[in-house]
Backbone as CSV, one residue per row, in Angstrom:
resi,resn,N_x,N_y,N_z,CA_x,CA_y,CA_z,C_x,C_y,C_z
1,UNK,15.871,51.648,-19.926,16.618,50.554,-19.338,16.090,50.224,-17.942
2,UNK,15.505,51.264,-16.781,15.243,51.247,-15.751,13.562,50.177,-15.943
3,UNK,13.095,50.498,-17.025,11.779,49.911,-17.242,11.765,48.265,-17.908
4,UNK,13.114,47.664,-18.153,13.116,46.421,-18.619,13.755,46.167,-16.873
5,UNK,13.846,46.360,-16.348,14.843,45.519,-15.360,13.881,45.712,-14.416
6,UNK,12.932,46.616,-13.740,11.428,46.563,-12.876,10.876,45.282,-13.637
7,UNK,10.749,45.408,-15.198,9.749,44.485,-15.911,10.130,43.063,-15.721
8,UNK,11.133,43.007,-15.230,11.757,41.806,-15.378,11.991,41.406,-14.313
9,UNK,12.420,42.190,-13.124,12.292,41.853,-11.402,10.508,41.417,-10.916
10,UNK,10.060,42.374,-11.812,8.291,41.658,-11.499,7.793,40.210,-11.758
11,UNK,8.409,39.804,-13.169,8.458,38.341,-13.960,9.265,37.387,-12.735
12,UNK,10.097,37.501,-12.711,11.224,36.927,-11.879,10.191,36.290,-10.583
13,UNK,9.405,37.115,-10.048,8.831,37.287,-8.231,7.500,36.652,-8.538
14,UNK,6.886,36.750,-9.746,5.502,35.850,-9.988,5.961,34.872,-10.452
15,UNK,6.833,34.754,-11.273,7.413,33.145,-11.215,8.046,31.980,-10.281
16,UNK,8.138,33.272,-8.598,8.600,32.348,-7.933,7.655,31.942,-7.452
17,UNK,6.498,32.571,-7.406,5.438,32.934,-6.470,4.400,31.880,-6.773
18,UNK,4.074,31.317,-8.156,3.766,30.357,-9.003,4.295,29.213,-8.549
19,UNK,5.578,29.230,-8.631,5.981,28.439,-8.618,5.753,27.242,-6.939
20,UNK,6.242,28.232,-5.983,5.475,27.739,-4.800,4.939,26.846,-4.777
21,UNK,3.436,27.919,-5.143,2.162,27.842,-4.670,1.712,26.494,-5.730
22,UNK,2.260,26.413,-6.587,2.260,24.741,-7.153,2.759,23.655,-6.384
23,UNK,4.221,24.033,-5.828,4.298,22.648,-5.289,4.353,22.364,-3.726
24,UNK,3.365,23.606,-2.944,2.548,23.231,-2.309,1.152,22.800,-2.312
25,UNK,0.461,22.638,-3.182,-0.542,21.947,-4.164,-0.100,20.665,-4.541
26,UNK,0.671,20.484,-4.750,0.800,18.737,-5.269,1.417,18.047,-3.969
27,UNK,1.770,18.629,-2.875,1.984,18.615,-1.542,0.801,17.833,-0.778
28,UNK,-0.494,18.492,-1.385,-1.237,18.686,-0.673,-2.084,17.457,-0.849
29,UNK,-1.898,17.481,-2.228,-1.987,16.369,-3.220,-1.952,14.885,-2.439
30,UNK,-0.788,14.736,-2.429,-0.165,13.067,-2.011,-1.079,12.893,-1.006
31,UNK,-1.097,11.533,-0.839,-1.767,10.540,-0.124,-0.459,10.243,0.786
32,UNK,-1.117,10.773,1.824,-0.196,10.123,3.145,0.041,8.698,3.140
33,UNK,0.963,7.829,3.603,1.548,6.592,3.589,0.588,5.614,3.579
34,UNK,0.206,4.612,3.779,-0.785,3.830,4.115,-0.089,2.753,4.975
35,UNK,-0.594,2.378,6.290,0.324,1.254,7.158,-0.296,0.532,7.012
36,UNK,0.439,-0.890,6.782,-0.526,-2.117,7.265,-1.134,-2.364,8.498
37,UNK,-2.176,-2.928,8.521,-3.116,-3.497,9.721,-2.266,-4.484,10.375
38,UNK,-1.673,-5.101,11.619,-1.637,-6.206,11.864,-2.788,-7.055,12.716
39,UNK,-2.915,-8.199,12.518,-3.831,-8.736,13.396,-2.980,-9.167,14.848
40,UNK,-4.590,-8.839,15.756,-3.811,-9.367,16.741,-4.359,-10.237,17.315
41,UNK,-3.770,-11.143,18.171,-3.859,-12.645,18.580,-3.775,-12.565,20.469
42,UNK,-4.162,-13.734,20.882,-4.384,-14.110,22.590,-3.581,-14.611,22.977
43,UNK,-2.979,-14.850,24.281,-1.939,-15.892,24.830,-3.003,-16.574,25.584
44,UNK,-2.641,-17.694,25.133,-3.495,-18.739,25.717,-3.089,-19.129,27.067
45,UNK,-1.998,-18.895,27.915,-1.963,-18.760,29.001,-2.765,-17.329,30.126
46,UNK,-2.638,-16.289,29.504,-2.406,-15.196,30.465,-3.684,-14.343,30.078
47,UNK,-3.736,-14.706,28.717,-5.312,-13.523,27.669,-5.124,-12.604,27.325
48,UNK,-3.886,-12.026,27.152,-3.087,-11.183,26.982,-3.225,-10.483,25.031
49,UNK,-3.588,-9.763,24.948,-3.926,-9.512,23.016,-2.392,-8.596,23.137
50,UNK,-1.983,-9.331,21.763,-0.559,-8.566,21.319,-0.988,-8.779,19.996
51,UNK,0.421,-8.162,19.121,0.377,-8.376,17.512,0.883,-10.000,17.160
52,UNK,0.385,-10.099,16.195,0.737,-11.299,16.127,2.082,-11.455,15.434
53,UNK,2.543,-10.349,15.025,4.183,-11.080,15.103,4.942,-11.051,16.171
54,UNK,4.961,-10.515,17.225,5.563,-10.582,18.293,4.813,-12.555,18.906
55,UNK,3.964,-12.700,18.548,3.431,-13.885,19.109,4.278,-15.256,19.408
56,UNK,4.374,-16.246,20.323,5.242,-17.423,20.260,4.174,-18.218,19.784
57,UNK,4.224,-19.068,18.940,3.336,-20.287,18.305,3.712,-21.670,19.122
58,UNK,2.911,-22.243,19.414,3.136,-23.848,19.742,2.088,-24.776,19.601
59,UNK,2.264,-25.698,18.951,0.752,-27.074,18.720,-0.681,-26.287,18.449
60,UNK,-0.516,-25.184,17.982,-1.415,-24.576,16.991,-1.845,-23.704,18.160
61,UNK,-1.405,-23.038,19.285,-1.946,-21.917,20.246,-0.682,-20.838,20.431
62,UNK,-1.161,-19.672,20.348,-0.488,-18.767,20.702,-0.069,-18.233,21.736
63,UNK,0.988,-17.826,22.362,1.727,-17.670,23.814,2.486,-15.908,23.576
64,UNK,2.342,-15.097,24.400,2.980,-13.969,24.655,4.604,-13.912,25.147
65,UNK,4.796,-14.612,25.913,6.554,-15.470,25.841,7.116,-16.604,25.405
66,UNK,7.893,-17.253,26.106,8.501,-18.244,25.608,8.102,-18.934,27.152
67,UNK,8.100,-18.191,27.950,7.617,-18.940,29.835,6.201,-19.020,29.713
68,UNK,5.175,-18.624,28.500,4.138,-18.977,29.426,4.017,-20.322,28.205
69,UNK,4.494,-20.117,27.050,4.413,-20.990,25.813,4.691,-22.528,26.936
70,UNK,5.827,-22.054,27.690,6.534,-23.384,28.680,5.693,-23.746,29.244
71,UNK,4.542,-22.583,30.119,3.874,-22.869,31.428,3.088,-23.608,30.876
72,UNK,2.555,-23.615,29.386,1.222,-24.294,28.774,-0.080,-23.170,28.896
73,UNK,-0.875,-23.648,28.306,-2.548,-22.823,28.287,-2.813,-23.157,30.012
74,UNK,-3.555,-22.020,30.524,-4.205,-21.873,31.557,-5.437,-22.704,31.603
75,UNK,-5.839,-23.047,33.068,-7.018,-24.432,33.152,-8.361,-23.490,32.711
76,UNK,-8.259,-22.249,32.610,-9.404,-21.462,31.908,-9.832,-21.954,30.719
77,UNK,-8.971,-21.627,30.191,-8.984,-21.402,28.600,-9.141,-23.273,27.231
């Protein structure tokens, strides 16, 4: 009786042990997330590169606020 219940505490401890070491393996596995790229864009007042969703749009030029969108493009640019 002492020799089924060792035999069986041994089964028990490689099955956990298996078990693991599998699903740290398919762990290892996965492909980390993938982020999108955003593009990024100029303020045509200031030259300023941000993302372009944060961007203000106006008459087809891009602005970093809403004051410089106001101020207009710089005599640079």
């Amino acid at each position: 009786m002492k020799f089924v219940v060792v035999v069986l505490a041994i089964l028990l401890l490689v099955w956990l042990l298996l078990g693991s070491s599998r699903r740290r393996a398919k762990e290892a596995q996965r492909e980390p997330p993938k982020s999108a790229a955003e593009g990024m864009v100029t303020c045509a007042h200031c030259g300023v590169h941000l993302p372009g969703s944060l961007a203000v749009q106006s008459r087809g030029l891009t602005y970093c606020s809403v004051a410089h969108r106001d101020a207009g493009p710089s005599a640079s640019s």
